[in-house]
C-alpha positions as YAML, in Angstrom:
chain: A
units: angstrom
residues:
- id: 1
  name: UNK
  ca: [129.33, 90.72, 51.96]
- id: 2
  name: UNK
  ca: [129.97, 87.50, 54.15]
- id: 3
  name: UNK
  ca: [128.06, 84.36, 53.53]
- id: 4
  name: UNK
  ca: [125.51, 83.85, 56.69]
- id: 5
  name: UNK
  ca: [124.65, 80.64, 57.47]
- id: 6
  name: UNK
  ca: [120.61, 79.68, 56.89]
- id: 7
  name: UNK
  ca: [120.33, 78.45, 60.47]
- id: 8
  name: UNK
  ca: [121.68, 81.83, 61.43]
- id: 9
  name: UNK
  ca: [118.83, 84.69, 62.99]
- id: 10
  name: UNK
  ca: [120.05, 87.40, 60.80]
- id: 11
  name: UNK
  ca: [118.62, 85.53, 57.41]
- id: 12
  name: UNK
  ca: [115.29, 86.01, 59.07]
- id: 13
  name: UNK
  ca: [115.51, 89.49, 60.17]
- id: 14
  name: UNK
  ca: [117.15, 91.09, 57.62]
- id: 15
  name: UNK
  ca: [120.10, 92.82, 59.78]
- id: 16
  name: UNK
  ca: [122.31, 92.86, 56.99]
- id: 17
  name: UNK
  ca: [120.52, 94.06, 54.20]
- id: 18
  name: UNK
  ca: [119.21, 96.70, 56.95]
- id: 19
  name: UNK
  ca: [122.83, 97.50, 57.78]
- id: 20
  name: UNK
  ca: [124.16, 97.60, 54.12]
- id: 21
  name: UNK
  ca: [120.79, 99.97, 52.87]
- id: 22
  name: UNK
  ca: [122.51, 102.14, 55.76]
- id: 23
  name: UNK
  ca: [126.12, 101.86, 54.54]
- id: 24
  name: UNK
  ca: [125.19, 102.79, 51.14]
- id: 25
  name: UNK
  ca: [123.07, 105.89, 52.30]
- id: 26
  name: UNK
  ca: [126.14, 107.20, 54.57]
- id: 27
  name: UNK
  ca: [128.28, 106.97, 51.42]
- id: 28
  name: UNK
  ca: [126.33, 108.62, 49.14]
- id: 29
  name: UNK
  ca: [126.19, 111.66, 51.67]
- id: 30
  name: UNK
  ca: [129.80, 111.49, 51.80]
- id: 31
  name: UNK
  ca: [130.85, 111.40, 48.24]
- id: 32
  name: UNK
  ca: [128.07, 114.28, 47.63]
- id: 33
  name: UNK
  ca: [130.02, 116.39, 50.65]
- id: 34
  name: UNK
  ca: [133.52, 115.28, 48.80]
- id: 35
  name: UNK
  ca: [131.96, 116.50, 45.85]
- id: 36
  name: UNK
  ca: [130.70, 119.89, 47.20]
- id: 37
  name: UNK
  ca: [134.08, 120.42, 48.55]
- id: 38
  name: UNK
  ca: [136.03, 121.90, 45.45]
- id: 39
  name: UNK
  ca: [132.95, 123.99, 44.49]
- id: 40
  name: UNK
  ca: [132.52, 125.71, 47.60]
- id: 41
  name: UNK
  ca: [135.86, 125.53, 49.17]
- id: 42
  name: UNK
  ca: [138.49, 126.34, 46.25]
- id: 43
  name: UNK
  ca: [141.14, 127.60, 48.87]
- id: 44
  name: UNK
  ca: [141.89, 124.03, 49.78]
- id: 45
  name: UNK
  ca: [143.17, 122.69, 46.68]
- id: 46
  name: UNK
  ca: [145.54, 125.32, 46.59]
- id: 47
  name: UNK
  ca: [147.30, 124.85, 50.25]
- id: 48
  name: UNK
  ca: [150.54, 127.16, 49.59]
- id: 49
  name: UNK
  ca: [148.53, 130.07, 49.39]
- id: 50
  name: UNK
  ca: [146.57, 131.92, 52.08]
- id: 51
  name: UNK
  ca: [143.19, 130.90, 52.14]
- id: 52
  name: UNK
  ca: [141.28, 134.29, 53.44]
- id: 53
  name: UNK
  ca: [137.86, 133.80, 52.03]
- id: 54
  name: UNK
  ca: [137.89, 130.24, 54.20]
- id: 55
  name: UNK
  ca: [135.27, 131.66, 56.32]
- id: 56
  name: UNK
  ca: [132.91, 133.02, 53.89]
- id: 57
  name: UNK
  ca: [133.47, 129.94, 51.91]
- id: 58
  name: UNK
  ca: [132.48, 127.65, 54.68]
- id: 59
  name: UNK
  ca: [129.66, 129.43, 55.49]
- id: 60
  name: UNK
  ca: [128.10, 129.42, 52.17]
- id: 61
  name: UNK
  ca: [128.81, 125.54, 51.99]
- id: 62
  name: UNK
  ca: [127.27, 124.92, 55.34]
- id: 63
  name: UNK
  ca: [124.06, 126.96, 54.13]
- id: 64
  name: UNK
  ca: [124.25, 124.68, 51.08]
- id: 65
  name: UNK
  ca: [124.63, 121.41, 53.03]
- id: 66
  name: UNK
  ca: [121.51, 122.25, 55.32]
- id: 67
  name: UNK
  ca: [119.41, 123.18, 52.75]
- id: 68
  name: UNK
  ca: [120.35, 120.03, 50.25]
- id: 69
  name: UNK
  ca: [119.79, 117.60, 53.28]
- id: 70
  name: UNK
  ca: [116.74, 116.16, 53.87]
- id: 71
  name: UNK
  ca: [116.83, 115.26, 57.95]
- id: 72
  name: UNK
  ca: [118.75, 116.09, 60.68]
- id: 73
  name: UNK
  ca: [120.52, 112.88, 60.41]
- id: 74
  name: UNK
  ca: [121.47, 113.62, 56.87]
- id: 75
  name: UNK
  ca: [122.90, 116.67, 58.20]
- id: 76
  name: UNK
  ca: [124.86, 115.47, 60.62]
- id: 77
  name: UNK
  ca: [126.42, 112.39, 58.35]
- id: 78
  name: UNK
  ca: [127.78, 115.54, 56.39]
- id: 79
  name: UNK
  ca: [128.81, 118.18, 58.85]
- id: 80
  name: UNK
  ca: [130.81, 114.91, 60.33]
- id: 81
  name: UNK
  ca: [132.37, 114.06, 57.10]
- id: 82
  name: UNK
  ca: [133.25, 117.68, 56.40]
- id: 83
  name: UNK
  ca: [134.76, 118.20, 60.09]
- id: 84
  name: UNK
  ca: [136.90, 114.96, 59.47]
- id: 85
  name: UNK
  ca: [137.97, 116.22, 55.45]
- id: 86
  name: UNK
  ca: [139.15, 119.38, 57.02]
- id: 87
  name: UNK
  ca: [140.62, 118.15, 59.87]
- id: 88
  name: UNK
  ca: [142.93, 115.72, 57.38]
- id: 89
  name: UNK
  ca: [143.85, 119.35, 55.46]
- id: 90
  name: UNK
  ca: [145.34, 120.69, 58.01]
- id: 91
  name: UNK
  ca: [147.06, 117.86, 59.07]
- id: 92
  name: UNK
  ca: [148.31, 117.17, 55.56]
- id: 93
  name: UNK
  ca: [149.94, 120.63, 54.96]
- id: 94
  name: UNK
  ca: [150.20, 122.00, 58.06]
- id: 95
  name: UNK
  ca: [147.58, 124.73, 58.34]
- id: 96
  name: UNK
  ca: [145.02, 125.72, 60.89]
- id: 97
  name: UNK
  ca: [141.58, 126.45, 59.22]
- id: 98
  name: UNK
  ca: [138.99, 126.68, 61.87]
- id: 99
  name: UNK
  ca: [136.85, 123.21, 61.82]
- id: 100
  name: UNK
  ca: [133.39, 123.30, 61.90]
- id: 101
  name: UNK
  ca: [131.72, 121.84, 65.19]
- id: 102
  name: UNK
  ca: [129.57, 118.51, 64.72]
- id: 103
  name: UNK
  ca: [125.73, 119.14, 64.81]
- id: 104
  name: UNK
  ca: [124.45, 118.34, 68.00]
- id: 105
  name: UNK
  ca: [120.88, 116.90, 68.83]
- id: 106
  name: UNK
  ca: [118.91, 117.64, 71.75]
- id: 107
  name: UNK
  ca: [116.21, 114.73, 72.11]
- id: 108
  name: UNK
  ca: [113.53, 116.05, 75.24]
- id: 109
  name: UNK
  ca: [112.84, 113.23, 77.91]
- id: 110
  name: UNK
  ca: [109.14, 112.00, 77.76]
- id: 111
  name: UNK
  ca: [107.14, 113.55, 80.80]
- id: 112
  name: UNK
  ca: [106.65, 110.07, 83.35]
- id: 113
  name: UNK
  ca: [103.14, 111.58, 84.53]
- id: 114
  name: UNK
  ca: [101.18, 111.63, 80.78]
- id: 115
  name: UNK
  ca: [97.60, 111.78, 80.49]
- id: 116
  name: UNK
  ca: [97.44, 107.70, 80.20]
- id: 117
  name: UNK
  ca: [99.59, 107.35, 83.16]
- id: 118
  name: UNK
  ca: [97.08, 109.78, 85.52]
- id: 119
  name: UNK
  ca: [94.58, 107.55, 84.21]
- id: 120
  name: UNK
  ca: [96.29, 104.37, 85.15]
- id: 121
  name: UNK
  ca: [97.44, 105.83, 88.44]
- id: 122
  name: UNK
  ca: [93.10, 106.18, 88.69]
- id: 123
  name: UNK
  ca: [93.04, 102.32, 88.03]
- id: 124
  name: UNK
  ca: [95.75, 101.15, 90.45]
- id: 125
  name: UNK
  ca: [93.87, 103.24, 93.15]
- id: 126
  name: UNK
  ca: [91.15, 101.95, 92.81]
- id: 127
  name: UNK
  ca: [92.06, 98.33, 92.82]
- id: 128
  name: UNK
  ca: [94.42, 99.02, 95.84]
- id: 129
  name: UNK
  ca: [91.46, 99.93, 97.72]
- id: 130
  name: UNK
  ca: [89.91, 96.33, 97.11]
- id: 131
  name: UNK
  ca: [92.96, 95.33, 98.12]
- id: 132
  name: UNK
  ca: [93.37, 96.92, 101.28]
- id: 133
  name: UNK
  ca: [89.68, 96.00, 102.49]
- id: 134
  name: UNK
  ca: [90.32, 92.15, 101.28]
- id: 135
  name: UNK
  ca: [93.06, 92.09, 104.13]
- id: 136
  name: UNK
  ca: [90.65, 92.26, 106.78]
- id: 137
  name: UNK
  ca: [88.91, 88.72, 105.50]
- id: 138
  name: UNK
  ca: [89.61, 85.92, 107.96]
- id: 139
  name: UNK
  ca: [91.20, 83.90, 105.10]
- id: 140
  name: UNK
  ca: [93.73, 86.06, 104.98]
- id: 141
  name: UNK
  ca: [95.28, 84.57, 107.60]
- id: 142
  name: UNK
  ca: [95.95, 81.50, 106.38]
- id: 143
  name: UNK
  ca: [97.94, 81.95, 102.95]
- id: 144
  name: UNK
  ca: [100.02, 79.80, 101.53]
- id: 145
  name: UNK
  ca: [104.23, 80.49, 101.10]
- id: 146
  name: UNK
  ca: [103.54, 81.93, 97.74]
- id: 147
  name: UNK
  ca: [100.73, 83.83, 98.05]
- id: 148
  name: UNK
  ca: [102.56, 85.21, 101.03]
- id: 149
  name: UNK
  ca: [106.04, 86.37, 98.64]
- id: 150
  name: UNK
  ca: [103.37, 88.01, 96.12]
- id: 151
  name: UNK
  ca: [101.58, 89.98, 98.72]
- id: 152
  name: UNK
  ca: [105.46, 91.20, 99.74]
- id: 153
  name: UNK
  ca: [106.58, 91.74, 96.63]
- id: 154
  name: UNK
  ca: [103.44, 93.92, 95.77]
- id: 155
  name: UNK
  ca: [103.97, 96.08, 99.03]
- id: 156
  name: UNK
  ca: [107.60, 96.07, 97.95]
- id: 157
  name: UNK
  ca: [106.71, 98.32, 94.70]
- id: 158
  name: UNK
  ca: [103.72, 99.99, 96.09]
- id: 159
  name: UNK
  ca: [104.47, 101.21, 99.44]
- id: 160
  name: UNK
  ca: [108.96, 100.98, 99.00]
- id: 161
  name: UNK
  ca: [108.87, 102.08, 95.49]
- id: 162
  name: UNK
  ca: [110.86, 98.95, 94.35]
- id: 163
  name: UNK
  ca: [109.77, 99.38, 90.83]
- id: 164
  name: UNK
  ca: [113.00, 98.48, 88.65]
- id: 165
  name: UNK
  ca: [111.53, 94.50, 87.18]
- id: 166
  name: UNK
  ca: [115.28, 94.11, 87.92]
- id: 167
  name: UNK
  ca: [115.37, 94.57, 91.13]
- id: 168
  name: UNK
  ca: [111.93, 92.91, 91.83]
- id: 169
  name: UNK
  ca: [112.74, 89.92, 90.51]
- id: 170
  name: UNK
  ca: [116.24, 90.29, 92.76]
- id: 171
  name: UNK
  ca: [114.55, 90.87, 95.99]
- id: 172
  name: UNK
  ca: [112.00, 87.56, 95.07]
- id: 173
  name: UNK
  ca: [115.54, 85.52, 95.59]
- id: 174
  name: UNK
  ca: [117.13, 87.93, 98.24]
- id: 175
  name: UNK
  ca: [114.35, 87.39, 100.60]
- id: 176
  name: UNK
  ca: [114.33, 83.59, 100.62]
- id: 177
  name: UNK
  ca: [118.53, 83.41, 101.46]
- id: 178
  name: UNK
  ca: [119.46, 83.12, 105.00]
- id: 179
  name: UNK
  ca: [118.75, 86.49, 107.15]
- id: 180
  name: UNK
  ca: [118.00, 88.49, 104.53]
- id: 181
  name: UNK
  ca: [116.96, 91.16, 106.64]
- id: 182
  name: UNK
  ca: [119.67, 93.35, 107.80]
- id: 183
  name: UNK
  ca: [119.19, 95.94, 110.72]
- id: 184
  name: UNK
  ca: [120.63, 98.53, 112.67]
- id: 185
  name: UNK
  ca: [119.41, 98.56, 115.86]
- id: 186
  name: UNK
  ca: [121.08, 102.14, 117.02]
- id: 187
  name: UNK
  ca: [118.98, 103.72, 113.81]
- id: 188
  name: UNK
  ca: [116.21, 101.79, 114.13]
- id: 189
  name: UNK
  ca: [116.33, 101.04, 110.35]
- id: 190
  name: UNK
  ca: [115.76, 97.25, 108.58]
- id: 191
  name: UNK
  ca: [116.75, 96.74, 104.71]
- id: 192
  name: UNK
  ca: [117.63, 94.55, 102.57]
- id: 193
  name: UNK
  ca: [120.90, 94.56, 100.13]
- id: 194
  name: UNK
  ca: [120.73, 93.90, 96.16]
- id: 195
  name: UNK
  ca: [123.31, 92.87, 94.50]
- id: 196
  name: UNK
  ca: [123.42, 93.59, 90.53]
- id: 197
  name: UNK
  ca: [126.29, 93.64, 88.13]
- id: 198
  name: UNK
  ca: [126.81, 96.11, 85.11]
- id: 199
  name: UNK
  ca: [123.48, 97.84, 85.76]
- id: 200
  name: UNK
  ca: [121.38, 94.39, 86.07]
- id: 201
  name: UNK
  ca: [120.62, 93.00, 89.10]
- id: 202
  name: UNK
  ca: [121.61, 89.84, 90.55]
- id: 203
  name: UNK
  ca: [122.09, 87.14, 93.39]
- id: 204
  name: UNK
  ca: [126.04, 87.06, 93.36]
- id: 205
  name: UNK
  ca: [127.39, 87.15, 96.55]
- id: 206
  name: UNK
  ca: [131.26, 86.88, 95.50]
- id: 207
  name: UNK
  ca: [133.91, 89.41, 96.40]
- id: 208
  name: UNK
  ca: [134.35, 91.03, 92.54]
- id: 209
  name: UNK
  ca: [135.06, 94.77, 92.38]
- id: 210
  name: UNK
  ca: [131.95, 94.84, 89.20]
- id: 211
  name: UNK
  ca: [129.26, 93.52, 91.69]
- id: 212
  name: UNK
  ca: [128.19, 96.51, 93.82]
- id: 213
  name: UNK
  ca: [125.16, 96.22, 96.13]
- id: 214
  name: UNK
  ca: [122.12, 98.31, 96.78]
- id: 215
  name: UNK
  ca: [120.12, 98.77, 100.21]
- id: 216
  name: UNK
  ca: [116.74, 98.77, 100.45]
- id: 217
  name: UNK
  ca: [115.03, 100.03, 103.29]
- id: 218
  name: UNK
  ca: [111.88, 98.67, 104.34]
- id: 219
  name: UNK
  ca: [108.80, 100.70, 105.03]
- id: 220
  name: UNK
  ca: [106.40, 99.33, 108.02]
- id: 221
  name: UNK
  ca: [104.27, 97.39, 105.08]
- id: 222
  name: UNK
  ca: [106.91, 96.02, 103.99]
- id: 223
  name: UNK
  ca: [108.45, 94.51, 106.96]
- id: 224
  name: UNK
  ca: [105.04, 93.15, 108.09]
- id: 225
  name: UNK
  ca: [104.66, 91.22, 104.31]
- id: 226
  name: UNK
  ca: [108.41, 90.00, 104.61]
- id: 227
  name: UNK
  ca: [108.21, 88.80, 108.16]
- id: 228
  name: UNK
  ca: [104.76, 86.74, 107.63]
- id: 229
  name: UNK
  ca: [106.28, 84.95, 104.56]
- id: 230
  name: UNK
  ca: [109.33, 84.33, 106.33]
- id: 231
  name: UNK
  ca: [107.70, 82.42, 108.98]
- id: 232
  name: UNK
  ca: [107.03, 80.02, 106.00]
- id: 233
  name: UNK
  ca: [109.49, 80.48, 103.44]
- id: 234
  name: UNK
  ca: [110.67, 76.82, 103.58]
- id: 235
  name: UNK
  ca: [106.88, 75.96, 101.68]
- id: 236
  name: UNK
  ca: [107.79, 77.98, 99.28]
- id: 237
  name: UNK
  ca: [107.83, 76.67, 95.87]
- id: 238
  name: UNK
  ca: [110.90, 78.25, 94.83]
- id: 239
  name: UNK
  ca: [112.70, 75.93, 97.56]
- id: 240
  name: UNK
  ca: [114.04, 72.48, 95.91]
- id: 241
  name: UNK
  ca: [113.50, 70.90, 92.91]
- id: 242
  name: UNK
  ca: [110.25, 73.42, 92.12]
- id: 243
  name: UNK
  ca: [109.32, 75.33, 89.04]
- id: 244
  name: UNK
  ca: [110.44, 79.00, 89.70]
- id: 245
  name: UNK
  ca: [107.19, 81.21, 89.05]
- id: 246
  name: UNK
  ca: [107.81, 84.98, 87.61]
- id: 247
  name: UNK
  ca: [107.72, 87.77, 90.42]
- id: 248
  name: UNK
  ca: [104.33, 89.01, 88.20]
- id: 249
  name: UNK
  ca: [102.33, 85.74, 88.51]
- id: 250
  name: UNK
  ca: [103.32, 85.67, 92.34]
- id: 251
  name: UNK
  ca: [101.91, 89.45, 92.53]
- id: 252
  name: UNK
  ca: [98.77, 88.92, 90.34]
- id: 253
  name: UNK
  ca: [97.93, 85.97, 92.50]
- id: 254
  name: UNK
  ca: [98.10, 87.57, 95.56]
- id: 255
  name: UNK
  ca: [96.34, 90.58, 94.44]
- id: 256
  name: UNK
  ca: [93.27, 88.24, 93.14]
- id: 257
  name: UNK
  ca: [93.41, 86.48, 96.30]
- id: 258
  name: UNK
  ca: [93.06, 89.44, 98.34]
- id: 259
  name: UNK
  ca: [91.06, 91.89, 96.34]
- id: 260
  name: UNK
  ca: [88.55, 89.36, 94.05]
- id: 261
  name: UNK
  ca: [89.79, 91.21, 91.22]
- id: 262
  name: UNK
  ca: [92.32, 90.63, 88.79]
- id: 263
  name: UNK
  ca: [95.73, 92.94, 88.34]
- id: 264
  name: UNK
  ca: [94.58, 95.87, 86.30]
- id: 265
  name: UNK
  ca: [97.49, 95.41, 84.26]
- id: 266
  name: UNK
  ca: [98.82, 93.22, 81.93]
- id: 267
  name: UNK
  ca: [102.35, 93.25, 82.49]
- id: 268
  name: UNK
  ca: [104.90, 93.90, 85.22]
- id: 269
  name: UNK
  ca: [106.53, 96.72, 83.82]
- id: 270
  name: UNK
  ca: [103.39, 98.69, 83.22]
- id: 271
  name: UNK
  ca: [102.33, 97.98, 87.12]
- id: 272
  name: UNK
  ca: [105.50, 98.96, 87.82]
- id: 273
  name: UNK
  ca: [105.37, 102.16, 86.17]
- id: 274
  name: UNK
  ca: [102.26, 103.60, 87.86]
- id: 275
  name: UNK
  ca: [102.61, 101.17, 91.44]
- id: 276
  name: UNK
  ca: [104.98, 104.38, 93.05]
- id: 277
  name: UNK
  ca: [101.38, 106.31, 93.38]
- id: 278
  name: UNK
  ca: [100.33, 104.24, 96.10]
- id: 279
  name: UNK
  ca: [103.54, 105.74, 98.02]
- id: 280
  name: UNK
  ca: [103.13, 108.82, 97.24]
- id: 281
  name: UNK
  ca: [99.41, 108.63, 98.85]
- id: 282
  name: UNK
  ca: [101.09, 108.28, 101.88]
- id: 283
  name: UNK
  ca: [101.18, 111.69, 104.81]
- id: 284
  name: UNK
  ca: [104.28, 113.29, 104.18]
- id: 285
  name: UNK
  ca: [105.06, 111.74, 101.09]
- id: 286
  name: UNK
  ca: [107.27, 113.59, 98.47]
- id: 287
  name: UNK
  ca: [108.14, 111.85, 95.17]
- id: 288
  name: UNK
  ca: [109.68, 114.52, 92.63]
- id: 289
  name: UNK
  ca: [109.64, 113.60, 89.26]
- id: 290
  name: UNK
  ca: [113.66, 112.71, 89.21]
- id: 291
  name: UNK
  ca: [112.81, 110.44, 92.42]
- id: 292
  name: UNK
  ca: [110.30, 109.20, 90.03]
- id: 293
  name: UNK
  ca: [112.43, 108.32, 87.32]
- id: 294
  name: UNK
  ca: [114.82, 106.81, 89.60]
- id: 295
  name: UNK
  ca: [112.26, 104.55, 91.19]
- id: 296
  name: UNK
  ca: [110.97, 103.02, 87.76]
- id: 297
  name: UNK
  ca: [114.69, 102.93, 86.18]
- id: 298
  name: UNK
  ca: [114.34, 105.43, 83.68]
- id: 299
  name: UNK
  ca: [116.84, 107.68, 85.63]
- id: 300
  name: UNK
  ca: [120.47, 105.59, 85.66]
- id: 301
  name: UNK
  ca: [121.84, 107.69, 88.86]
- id: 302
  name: UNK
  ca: [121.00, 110.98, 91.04]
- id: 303
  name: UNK
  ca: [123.97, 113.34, 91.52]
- id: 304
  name: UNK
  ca: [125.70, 109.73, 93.18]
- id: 305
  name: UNK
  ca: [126.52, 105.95, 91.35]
- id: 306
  name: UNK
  ca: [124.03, 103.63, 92.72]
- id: 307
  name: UNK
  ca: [126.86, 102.17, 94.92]
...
């Protein structure tokens, strides 16, 4: 094995020694496959003659294999490895024995909706309603630019079901560049186009076949949060020389502000996982569970590439 250097991560985390414990198990299952494959497959060492037990033969060595294996993944290390040994057989003199298929695992998606995410969706409810009754306070009226971009970007996930932290974090930039807000006057429809670049989203604005853009429409919530911090975008602290504050402090802040209550979560994923609810509160409001999946970024596409 390679000399790493001390200054190097990997002496601190053990990645090698956990990727040469691997190695050595995968080779053990081989050799005992290798092994197993002149007891239980004679036929093959004799090439020139017809082999017409073959099938009974592999049968009985498959049976073997499963029951000597202790996982799945054991299993599958050696179904491989016999696949590939046969494969080189026939190949080497010729024949056409029938190669066994590789074992496949099915892995079930986790449900979105769990028990702990009903009772989150309870929380975020609940705090929303604080919310919504702390925007009739006459102080509300005069926030600052950043307080202003949190209460947007916390309509953006609750009411547009913007909740990829990608694409949150996007739209915090998008909405402070020059007309951001693209409309259609015909349609009567305003959004808002991300950019992102091998599945991450970004600002680029260049003309390169891998950056592909995304419209987002904006709901009537929306458009009211993005036109009052546009008004004064140019106090923004993002503008100039200023410290560029995460998309979840900007949110918490203007939740506190407007609700006297803190975020009832601790990060921005997990509000982003349950913040869809508030949408789907809404009269006429559909959200299947794929639309659901999409929304948080658990599903990659629907039917379509995101383009």
């Amino acid at each position: 094995m390679a000399q790493v250097p001390a200054t190097d991560i990997r002496v601190f985390t053990g990645i090698d020694l956990r990727r040469a414990d691997r190695e050595k198990k995968v080779d053990y299952v081989r050799r005992v496959t290798e092994h197993g494959l002149s007891e239980y497959l004679p036929g093959l060492a004799r090439p020139k003659e017809p082999y017409t037990e073959y099938e009974q033969d592999l049968k009985r060595f498959l049976k073997e294999l499963e029951s000597w294996s202790k996982n799945a993944n054991t299993l599958k290390i050696a179904r491989a490895h016999l696949a590939r040994l046969i494969h080189q057989h026939n190949q080497r003199n010729g024949t056409e024995l029938p190669i066994p298929p590789p074992l496949a695992r099915l892995f079930q998606d986790r449900p979105l909706r769990t028990q702990r995410w009903s009772e989150d969706r309870r929380r975020m409810n609940e705090a929303h309603e604080r919310w919504l009754a702390g925007l009739n306070s006459p102080y509300m009226l005069n926030l600052s630019a950043d307080l202003r971009l949190g209460q947007f970007l916390y309509t953006a996930a609750t009411y547009g079901c913007l909740c990829r932290p990608e694409a949150l974090e996007s739209l915090a930039d998008t909405i402070q560049a020059s007309k951001p807000i693209r409309n259609h006057r015909g349609l009567g429809t305003d959004w808002i186009d991300l950019h992102f670049q091998h599945g991450r989203f970004t600002n680029a604005t260049v003309d390169d076949v891998d950056v592909v853009y995304e419209p987002w429409p904006l709901v009537s919530m929306c458009k009211l949060t993005a036109k009052a911090f546009l008004e004064q975008r140019h106090q923004c602290s993002w503008i100039g020389n200023g410290d560029r504050p995460p998309a979840f402090d900007l949110i918490c802040a203007a939740f506190e502000n407007a609700a006297s209550q803190k975020l009832p979560f601790s990060s921005l994923k997990k509000f982003l996982r349950v913040a869809f609810c508030i949408a789907e509160r809404q009269p006429g409001a559909n959200l299947p569970e794929v639309l659901a999946g999409y929304a948080v970024g658990r599903v990659a596409s629907m039917s379509a590439r995101p383009a």
